[in-house]
N, C-alpha and C positions, 0 to 999 in steps of 0.2 A: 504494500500500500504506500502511493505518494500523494504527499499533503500539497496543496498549490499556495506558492509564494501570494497572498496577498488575500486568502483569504483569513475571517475571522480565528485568531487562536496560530495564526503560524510560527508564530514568533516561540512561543511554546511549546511546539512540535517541534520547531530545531532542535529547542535544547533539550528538549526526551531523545534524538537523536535519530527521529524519524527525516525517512529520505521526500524531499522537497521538489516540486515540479513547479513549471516556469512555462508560460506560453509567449512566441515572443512572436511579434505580425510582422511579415514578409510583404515588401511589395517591388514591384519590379518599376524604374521609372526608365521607361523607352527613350525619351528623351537625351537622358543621360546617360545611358546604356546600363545601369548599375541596382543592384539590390540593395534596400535600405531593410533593417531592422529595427523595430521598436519592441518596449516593452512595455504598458504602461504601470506595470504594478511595480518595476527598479527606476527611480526616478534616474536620468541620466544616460540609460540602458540603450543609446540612437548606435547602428553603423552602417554603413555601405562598404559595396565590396561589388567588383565585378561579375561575381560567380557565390553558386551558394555555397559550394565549399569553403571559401574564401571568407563567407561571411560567417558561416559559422564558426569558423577559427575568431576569427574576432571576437565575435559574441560571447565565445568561453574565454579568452582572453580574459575580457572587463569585469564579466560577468560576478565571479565571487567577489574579485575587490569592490564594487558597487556594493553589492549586499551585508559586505563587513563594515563596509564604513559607514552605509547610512543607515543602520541598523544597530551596529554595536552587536549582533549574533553571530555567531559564531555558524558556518553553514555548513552541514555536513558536507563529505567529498561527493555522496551520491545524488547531487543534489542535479534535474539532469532538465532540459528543455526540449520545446517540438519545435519545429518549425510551421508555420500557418500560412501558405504560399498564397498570395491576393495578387492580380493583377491591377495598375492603375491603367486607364484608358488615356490616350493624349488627347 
């Protein structure tokens, strides 16, 4: 069972040491040729990247540091996210 970052009580499910889920939205901007990620529940949580592989290196990059810092909680390692692929229309 994983608990979702941002719902009520997570903060207390980290520190019981339950594993933490993240949904992060995807959208592709044509214009620019590149994928952008958000998250809304880690404030700060924005990247783009060419490709999605690329962006989800990014995303686990930031990812924990955001969470330690604007949280003060301590995140387990299994703490793991989806991707949620959206296209934007130009």
């Amino acid at each position: 069972m994983k608990y979702r970052i941002g719902f009520m009580g997570w903060k207390f499910a980290a520190l019981l040491g339950v594993p933490l889920k993240l949904v992060v939205q995807v959208i592709h901007d044509d214009e620019a040729g590149v994928f952008v990620a958000r998250c809304p529940d880690v404030k700060g949580l924005i990247a783009e990247a060419a490709t999605l592989d690329e962006l989800a290196d990014e995303v686990s990059s930031s990812l924990m540091d955001l969470l330690e810092h604007q949280h003060q909680t301590p995140v387990p390692p299994s703490t793991e996210y989806r991707l949620i692929n959206q296209h934007v229309f130009a």
